[in-house]
HTML snippet that shows the backbone in 3Dmol.js (N, CA, C, O; Angstrom):
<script src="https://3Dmol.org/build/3Dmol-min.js"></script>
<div id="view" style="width:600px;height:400px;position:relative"></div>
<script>
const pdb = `
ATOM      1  N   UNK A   1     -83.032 228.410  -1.697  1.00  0.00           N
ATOM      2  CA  UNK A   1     -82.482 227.891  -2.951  1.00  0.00           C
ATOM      3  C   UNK A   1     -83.259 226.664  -3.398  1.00  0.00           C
ATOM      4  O   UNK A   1     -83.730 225.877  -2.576  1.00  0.00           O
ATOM      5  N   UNK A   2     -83.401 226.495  -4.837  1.00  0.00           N
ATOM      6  CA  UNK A   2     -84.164 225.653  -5.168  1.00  0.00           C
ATOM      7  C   UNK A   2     -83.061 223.765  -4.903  1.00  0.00           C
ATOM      8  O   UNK A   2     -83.519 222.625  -4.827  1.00  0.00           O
ATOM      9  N   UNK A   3     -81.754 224.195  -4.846  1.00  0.00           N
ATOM     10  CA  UNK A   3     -80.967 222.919  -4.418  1.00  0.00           C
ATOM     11  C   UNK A   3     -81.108 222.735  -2.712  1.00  0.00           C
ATOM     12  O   UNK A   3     -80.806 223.677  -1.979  1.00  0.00           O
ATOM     13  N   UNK A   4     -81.521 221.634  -2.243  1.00  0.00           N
ATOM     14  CA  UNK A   4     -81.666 221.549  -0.971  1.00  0.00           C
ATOM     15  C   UNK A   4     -80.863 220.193  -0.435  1.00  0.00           C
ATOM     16  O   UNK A   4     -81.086 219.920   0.744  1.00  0.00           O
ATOM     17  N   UNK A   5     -79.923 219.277  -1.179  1.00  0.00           N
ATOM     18  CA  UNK A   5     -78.893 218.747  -1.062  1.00  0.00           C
ATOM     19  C   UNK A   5     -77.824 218.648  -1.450  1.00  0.00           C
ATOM     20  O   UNK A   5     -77.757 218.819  -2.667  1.00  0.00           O
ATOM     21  N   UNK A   6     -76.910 218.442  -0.972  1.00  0.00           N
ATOM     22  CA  UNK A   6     -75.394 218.125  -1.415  1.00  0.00           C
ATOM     23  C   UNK A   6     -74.524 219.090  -0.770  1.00  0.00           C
ATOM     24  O   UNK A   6     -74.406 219.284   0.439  1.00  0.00           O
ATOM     25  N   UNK A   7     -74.082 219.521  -1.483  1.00  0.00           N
ATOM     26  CA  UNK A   7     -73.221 220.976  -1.565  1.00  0.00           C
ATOM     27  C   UNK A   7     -73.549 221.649  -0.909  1.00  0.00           C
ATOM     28  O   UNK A   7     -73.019 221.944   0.163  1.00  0.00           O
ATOM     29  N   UNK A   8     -74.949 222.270  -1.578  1.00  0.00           N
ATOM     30  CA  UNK A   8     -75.422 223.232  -0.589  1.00  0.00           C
ATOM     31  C   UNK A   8     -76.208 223.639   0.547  1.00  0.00           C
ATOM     32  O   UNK A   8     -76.777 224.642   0.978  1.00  0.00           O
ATOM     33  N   UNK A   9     -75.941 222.108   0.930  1.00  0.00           N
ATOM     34  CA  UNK A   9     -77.068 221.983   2.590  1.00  0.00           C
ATOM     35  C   UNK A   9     -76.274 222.480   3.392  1.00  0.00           C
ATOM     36  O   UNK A   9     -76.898 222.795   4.404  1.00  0.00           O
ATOM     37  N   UNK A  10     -74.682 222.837   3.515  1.00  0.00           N
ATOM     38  CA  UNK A  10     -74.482 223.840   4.831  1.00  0.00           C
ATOM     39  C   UNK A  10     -74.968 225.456   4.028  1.00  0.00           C
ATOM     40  O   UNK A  10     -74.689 226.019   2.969  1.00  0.00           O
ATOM     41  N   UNK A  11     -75.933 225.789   5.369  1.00  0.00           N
ATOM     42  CA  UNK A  11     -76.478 226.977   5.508  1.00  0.00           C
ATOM     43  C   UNK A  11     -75.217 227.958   4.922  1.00  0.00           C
ATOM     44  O   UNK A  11     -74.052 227.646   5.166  1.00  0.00           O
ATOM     45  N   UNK A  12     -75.491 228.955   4.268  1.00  0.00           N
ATOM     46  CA  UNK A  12     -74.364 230.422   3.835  1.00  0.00           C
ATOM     47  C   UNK A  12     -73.970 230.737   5.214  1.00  0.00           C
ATOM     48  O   UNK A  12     -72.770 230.470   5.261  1.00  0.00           O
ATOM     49  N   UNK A  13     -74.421 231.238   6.556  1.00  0.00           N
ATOM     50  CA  UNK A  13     -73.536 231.461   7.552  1.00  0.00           C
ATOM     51  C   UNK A  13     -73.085 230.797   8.224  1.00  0.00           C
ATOM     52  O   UNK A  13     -72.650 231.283   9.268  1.00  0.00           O
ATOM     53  N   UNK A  14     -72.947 229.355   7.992  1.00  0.00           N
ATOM     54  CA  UNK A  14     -71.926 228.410   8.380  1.00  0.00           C
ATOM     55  C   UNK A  14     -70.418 228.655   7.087  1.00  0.00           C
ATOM     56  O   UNK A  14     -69.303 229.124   7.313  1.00  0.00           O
ATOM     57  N   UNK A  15     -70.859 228.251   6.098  1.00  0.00           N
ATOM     58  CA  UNK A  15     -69.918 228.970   5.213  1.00  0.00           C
ATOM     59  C   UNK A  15     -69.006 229.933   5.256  1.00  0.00           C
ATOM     60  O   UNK A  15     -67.810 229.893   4.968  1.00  0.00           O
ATOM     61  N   UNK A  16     -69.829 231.007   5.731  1.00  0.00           N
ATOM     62  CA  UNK A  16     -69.232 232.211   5.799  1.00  0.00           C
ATOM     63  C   UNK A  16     -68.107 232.162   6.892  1.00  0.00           C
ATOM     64  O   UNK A  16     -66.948 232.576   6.865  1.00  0.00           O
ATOM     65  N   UNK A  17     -68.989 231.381   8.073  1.00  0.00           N
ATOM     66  CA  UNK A  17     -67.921 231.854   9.815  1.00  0.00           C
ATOM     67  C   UNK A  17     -66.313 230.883   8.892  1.00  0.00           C
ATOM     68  O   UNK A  17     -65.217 231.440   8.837  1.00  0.00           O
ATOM     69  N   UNK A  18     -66.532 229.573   8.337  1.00  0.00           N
ATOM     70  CA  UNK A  18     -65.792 228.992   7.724  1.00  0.00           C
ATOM     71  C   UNK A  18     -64.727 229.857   7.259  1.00  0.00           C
ATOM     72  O   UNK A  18     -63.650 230.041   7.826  1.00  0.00           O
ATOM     73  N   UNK A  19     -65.252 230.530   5.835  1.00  0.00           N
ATOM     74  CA  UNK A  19     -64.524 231.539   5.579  1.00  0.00           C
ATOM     75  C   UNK A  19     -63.945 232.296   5.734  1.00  0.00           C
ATOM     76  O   UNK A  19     -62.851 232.606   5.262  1.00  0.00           O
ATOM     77  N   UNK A  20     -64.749 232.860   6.622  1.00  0.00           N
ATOM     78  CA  UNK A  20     -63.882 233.943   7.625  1.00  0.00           C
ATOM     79  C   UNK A  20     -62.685 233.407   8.099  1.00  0.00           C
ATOM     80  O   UNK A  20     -61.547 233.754   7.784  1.00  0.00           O
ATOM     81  N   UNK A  21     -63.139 232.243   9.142  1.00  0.00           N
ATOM     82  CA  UNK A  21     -61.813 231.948   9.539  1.00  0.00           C
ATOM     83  C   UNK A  21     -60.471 231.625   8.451  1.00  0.00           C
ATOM     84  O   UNK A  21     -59.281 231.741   8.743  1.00  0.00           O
ATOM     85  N   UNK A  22     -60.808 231.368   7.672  1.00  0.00           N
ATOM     86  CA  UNK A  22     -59.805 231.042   6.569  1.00  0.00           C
ATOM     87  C   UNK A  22     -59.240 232.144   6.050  1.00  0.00           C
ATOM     88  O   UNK A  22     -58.019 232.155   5.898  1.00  0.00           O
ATOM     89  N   UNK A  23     -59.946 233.149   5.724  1.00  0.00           N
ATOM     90  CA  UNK A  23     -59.650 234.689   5.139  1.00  0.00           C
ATOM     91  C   UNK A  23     -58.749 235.408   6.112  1.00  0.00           C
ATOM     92  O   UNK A  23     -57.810 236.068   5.668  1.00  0.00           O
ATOM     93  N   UNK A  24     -59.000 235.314   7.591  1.00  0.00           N
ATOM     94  CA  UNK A  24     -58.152 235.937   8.824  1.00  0.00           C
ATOM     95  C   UNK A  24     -57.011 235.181   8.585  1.00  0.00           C
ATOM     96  O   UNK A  24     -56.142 235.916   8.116  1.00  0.00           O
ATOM     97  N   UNK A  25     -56.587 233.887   8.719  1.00  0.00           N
ATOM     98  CA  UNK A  25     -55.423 234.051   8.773  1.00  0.00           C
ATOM     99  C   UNK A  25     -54.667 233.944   6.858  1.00  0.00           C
ATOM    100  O   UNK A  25     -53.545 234.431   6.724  1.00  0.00           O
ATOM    101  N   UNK A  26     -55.081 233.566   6.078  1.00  0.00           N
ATOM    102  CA  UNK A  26     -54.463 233.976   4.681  1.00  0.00           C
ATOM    103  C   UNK A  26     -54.243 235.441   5.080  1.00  0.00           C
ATOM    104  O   UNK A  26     -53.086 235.861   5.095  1.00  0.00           O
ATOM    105  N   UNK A  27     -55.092 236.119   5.352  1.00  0.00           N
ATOM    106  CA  UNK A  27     -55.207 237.821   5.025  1.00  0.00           C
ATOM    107  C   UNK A  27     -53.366 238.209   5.864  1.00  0.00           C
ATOM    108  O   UNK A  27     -52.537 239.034   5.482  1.00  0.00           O
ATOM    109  N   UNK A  28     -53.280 237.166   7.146  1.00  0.00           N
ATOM    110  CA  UNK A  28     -52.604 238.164   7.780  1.00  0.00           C
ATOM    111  C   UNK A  28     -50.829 237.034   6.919  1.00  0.00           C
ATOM    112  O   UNK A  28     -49.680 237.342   7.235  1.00  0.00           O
ATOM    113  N   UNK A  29     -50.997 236.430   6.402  1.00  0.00           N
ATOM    114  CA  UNK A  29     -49.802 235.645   6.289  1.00  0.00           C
ATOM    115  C   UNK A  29     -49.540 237.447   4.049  1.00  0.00           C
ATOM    116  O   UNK A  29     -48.671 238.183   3.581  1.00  0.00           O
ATOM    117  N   UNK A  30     -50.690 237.125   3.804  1.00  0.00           N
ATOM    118  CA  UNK A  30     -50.542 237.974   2.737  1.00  0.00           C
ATOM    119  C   UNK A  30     -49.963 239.391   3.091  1.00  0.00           C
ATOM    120  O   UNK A  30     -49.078 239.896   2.400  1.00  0.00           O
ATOM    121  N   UNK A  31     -50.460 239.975   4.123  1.00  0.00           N
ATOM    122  CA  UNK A  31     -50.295 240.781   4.426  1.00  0.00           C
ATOM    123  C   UNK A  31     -48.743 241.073   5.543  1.00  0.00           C
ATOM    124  O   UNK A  31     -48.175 242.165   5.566  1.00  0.00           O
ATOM    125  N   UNK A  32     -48.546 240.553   5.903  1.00  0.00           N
ATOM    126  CA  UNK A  32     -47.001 240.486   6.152  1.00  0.00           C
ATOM    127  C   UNK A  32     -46.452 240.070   5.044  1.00  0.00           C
ATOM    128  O   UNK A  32     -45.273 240.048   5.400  1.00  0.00           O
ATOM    129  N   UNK A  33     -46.454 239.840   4.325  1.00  0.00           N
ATOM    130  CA  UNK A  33     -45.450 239.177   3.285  1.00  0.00           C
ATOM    131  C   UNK A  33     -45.712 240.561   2.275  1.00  0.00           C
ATOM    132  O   UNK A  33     -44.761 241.132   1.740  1.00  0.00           O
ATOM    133  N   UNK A  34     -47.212 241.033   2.088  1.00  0.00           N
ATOM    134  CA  UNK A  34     -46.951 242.221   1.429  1.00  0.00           C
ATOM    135  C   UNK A  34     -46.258 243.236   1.957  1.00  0.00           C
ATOM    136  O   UNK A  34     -45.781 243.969   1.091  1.00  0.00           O
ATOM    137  N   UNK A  35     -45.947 243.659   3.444  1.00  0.00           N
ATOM    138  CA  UNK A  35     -45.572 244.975   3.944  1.00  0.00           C
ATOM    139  C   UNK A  35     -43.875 244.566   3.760  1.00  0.00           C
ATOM    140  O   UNK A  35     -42.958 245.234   3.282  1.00  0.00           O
ATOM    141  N   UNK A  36     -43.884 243.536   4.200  1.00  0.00           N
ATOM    142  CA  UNK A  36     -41.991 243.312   4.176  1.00  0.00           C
ATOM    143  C   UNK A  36     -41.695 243.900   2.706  1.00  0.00           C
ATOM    144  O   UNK A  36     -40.828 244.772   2.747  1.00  0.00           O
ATOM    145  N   UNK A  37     -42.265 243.606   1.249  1.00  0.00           N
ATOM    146  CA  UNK A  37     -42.120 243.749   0.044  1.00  0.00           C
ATOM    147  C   UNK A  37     -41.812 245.129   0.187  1.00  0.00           C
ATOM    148  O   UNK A  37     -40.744 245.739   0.209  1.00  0.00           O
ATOM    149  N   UNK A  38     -43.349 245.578   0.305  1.00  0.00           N
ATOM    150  CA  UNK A  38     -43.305 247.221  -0.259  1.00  0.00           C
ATOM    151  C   UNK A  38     -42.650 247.890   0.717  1.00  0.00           C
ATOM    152  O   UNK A  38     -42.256 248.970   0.278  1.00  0.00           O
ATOM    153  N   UNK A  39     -42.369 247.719   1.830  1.00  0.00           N
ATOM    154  CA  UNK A  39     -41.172 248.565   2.511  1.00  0.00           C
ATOM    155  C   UNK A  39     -39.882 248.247   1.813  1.00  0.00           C
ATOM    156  O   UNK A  39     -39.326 249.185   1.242  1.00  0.00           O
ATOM    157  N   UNK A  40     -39.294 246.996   1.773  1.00  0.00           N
ATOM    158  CA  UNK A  40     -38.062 247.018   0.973  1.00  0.00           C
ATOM    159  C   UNK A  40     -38.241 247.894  -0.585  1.00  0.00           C
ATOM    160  O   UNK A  40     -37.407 248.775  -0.794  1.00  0.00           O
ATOM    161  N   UNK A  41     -39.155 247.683  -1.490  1.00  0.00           N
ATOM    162  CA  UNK A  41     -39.795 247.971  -2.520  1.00  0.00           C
ATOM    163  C   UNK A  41     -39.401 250.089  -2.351  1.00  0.00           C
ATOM    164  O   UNK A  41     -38.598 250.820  -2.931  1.00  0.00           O
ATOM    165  N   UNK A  42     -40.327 250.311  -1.406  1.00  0.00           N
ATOM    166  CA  UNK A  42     -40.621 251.680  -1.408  1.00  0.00           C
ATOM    167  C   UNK A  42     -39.138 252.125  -0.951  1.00  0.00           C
ATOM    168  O   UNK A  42     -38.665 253.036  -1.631  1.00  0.00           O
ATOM    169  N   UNK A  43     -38.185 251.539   0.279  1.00  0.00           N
ATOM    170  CA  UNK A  43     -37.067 251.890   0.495  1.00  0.00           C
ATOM    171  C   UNK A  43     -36.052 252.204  -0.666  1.00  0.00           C
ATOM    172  O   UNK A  43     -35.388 253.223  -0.858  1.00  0.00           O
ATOM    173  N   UNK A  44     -36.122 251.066  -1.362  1.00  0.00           N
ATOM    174  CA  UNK A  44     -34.941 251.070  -2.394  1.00  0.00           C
ATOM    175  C   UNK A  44     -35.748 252.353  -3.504  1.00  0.00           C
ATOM    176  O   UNK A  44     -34.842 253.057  -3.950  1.00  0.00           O
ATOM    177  N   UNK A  45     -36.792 252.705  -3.909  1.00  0.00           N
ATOM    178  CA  UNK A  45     -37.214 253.528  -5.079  1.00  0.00           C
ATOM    179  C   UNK A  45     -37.226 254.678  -4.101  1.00  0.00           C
ATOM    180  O   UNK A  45     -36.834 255.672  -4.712  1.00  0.00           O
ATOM    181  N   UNK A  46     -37.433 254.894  -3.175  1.00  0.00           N
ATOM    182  CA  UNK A  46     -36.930 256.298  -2.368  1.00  0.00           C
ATOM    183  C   UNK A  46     -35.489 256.678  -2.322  1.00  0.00           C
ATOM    184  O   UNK A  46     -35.030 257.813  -2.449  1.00  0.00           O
ATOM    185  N   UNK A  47     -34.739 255.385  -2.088  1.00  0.00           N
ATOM    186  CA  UNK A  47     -33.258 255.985  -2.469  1.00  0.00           C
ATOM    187  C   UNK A  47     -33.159 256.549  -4.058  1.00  0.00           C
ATOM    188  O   UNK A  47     -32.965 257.744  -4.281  1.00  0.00           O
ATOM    189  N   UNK A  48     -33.276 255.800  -4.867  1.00  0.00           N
ATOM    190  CA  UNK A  48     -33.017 255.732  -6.144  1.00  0.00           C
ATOM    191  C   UNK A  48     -33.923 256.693  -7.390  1.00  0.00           C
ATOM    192  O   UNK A  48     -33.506 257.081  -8.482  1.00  0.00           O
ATOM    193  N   UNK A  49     -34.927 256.840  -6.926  1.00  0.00           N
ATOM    194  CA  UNK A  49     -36.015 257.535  -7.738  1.00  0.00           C
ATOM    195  C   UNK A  49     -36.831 258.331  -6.601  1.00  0.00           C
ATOM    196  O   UNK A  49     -37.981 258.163  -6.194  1.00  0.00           O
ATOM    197  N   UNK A  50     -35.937 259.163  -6.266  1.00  0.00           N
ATOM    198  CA  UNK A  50     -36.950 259.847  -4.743  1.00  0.00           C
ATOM    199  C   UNK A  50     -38.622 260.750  -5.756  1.00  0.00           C
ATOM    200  O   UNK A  50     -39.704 261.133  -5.310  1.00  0.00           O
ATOM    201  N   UNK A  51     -38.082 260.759  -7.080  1.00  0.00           N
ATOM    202  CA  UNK A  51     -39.454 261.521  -7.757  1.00  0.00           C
ATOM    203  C   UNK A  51     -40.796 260.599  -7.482  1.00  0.00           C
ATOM    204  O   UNK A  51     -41.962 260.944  -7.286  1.00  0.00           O
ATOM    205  N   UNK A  52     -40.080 259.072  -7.553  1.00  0.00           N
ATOM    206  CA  UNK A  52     -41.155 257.875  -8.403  1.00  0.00           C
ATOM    207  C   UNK A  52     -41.895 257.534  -6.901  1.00  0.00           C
ATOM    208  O   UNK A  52     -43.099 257.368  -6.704  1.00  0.00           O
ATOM    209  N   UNK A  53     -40.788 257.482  -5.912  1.00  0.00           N
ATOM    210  CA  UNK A  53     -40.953 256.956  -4.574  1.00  0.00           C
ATOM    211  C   UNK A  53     -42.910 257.424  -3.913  1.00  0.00           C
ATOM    212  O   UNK A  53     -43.653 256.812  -3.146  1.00  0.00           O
ATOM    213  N   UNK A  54     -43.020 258.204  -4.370  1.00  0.00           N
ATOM    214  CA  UNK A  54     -43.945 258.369  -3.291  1.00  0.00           C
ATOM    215  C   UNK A  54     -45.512 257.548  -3.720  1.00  0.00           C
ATOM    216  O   UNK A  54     -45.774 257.415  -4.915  1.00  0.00           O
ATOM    217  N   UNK A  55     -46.414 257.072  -2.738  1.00  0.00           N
ATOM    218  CA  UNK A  55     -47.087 255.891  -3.458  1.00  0.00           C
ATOM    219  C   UNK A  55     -49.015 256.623  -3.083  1.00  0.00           C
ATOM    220  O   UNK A  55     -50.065 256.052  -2.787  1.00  0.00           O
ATOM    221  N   UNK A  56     -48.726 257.772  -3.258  1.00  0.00           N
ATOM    222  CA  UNK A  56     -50.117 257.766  -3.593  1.00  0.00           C
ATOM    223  C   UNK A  56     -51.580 258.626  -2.231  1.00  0.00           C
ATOM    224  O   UNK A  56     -52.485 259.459  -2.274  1.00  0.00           O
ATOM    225  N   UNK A  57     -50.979 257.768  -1.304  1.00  0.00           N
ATOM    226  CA  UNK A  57     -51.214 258.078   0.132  1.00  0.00           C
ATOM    227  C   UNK A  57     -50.732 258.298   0.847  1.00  0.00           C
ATOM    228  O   UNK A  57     -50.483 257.471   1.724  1.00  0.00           O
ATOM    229  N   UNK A  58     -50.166 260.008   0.907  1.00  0.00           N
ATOM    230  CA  UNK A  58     -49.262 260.285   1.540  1.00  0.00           C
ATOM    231  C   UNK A  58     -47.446 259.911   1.078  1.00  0.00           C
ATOM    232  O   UNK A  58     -46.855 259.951  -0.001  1.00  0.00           O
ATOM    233  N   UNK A  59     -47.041 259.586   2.373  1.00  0.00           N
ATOM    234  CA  UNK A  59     -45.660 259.179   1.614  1.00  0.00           C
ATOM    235  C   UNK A  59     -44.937 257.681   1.524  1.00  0.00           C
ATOM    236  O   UNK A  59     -43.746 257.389   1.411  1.00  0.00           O
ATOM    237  N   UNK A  60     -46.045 256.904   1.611  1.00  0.00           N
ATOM    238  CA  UNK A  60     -45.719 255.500   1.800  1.00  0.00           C
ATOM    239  C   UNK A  60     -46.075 255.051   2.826  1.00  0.00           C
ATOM    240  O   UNK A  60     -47.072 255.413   3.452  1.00  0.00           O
ATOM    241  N   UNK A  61     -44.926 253.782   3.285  1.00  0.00           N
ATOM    242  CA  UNK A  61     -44.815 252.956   3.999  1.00  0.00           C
ATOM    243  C   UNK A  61     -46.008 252.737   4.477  1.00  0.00           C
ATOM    244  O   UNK A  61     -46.758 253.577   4.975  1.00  0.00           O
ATOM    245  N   UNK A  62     -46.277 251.131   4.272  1.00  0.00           N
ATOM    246  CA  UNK A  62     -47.139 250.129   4.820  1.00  0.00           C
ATOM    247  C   UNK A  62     -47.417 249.328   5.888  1.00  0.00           C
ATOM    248  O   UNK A  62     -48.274 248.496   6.187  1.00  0.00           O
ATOM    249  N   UNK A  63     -45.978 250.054   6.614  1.00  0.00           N
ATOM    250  CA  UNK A  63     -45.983 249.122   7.702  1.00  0.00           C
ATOM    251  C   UNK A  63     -46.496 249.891   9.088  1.00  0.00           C
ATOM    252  O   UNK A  63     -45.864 250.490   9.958  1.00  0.00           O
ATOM    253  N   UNK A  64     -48.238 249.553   8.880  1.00  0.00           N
ATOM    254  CA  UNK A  64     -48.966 250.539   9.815  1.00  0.00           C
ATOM    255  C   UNK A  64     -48.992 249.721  11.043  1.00  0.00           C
ATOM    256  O   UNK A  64     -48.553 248.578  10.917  1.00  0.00           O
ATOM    257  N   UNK A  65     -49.523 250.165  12.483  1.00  0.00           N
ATOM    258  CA  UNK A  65     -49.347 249.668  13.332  1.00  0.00           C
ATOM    259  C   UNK A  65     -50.918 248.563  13.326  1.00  0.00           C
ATOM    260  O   UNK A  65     -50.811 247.662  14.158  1.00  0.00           O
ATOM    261  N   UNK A  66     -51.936 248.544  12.728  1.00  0.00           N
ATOM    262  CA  UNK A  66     -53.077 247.573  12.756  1.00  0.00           C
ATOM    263  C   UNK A  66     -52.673 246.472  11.460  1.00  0.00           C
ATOM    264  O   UNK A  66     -53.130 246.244  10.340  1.00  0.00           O
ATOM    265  N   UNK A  67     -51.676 246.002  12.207  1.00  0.00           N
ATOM    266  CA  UNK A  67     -50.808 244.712  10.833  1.00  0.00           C
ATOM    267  C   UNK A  67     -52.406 243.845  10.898  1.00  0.00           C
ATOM    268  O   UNK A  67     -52.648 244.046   9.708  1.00  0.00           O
ATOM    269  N   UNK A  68     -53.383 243.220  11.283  1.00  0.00           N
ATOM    270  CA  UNK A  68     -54.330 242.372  11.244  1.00  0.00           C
ATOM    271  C   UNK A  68     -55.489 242.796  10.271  1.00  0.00           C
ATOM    272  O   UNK A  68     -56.243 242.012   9.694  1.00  0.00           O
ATOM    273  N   UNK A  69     -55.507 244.177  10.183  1.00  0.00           N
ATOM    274  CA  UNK A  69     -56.340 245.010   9.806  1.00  0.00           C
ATOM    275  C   UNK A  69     -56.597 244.420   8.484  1.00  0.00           C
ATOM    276  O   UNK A  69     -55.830 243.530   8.118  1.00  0.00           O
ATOM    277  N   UNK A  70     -57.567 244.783   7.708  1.00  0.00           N
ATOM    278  CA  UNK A  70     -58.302 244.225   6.740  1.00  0.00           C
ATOM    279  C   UNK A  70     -58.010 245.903   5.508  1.00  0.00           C
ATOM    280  O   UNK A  70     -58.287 247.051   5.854  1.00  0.00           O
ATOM    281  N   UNK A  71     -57.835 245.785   5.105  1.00  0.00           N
ATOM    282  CA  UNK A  71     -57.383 247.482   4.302  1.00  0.00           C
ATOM    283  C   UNK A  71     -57.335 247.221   2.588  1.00  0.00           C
ATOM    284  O   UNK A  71     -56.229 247.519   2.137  1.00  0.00           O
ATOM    285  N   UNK A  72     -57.942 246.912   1.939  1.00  0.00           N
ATOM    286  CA  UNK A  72     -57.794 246.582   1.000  1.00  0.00           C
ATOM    287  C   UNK A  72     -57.801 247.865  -0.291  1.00  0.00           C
ATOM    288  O   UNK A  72     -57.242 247.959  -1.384  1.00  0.00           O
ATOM    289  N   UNK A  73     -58.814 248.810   0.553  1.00  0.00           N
ATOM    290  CA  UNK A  73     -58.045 250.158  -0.381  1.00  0.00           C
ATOM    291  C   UNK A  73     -56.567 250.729  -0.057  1.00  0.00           C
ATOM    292  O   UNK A  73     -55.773 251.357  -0.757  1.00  0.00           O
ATOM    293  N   UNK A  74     -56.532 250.443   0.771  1.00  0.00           N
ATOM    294  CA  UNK A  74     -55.203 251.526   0.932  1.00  0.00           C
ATOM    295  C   UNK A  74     -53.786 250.736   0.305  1.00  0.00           C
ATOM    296  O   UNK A  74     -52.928 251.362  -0.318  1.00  0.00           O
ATOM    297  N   UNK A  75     -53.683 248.921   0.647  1.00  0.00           N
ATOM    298  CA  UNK A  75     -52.892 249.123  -0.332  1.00  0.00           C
ATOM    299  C   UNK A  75     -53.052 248.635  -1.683  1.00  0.00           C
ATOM    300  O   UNK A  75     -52.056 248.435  -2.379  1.00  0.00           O
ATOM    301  N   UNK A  76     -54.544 248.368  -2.231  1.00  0.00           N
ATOM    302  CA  UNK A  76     -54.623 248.390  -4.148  1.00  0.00           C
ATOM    303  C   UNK A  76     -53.770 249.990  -4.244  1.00  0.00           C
ATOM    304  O   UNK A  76     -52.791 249.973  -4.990  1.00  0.00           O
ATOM    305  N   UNK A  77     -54.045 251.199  -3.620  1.00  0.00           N
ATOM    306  CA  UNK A  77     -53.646 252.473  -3.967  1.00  0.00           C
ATOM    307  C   UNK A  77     -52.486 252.965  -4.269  1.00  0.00           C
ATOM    308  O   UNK A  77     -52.224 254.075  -4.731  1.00  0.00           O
ATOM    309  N   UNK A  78     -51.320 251.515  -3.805  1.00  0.00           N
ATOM    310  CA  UNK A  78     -50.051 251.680  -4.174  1.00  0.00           C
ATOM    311  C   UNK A  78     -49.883 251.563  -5.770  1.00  0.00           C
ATOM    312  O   UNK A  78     -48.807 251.667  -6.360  1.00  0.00           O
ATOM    313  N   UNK A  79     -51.162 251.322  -6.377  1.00  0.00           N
ATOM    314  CA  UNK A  79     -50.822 250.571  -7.924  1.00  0.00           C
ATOM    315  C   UNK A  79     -51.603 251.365  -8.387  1.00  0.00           C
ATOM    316  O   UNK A  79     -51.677 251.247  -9.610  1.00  0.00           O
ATOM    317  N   UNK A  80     -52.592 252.572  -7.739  1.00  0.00           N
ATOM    318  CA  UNK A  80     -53.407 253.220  -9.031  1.00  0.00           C
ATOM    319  C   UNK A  80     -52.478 254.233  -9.613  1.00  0.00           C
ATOM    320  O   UNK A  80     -52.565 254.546 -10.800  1.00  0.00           O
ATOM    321  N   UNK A  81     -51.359 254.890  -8.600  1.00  0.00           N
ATOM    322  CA  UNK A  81     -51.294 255.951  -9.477  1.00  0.00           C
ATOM    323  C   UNK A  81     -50.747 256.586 -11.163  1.00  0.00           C
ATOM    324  O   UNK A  81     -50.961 257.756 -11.481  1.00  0.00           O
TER     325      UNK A  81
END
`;
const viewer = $3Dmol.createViewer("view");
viewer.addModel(pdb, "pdb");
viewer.setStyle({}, {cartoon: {color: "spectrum"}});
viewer.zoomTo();
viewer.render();
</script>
């Protein structure tokens, strides 16, 4: 890079490991907080709208056993259909 102080004197893979670590645990606090949702979410529209209930992949529920897991298609896919 043509900037070689300030800002951007930590190297991108110092950054990154940074990031990372920051992304692991946001990811997993988002991600529990998303599965509690869409299970209550998918529970109640399965009682109520068993037509509407089903989300796309298969027959729902999010609450897979790799809770840490990084999955970012599978659940945007609750919202394409």
């Amino acid at each position: 890079m043509a900037v070689t102080r300030g800002w951007f004197s930590e190297s991108s893979a110092q950054v990154a490991q940074i990031g990372d670590i920051m992304f692991q645990g946001h990811w997993q606090w988002v991600s529990n907080a998303l599965q509690a949702t869409s299970a209550a979410v998918e529970n109640i529209n399965r009682n109520a709208y068993p037509g509407i209930a089903r989300s796309g992949s298969g027959e729902g529920g999010y609450a897979a056993p790799e809770v840490g897991g990084f999955r970012p298609k599978r659940i945007r896919s609750r919202f394409n259909r």
